[in-house]
C-alpha positions, 0 to 999 in steps of 0.5 A: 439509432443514437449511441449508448452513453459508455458505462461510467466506472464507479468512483474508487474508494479512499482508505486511509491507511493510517494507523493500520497494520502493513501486511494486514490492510494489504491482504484486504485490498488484494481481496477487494482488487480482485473482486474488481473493486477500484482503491486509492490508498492515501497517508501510505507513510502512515502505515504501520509494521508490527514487531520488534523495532530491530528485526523490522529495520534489519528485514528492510535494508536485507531486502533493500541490499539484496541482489544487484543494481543492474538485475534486480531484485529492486526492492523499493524506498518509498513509503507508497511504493513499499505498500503497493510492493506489500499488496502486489505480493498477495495478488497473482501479478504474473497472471492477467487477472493479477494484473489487472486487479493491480492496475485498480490501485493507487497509493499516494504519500498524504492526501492529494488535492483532488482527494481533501474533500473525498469521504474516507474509509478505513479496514477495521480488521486492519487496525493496529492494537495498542500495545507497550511498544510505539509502532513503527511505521513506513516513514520512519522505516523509509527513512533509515532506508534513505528516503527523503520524505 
């Protein structure tokens, strides 16, 4: 009796992150994450973070400065480690089934060689709404955080 061919794992689906709402975009992929759905995130450092620039800016570098070098909280600087920190704070990741769902998700600063060609999506729910105020977004926040992008 031949072997059965193992099952193929559906290609992940791509969402530009781009234009759209930090908190938001990361509450939507946990959801999808956990319903075992499998998501790259690409232009992670094209995010935004709504609010005012000062209250935004001081709320990153308190919680980039909190704790010690040795123990930790470490709190990261990179525009695609900060958004896979977001969406990881909405999943259960001490439990087996937050660790799992997190293991679905790939963030990515730009859009990698292997993806250029792949159909995009995008969280409508998620995007940023116009407004007076020009958004702030994960690269410029990176930045004064001291990465080098």
């Amino acid at each position: 009796m031949p072997d059965a061919p193992a099952p193929v794992a559906p290609a992940p689906t791509v969402v530009d992150a781009s234009g759209l709402v930090l908190g938001r975009a990361a509450s939507r992929i946990a959801q999808r994450l956990l319903a075992g759905e499998s998501i790259v995130v690409v232009n992670a450092e094209r995010a935004v973070v709504t609010g005012s620039r000062a209250s935004v800016l001081a709320q990153y570098t308190a919680a980039r400065a909190r704790g010690s070098v040795r123990s930790g909280p470490h709190f990261p600087r990179y525009p695609d480690r900060i958004f896979r920190r977001t969406v990881r704070g909405m999943l259960p990741h001490l439990r087996s089934r937050g660790k799992t769902a997190f293991r679905l998700l790939q963030v990515h600063i730009g859009v990698p060689e292997p993806l250029r060609g792949a159909p995009r999506t995008t969280i409508e729910d998620a995007r940023a709404r116009p407004s007076l105020r020009a958004p702030l977004t994960l690269a410029e926040i990176t930045r004064l955080l001291g990465a080098r992008l």
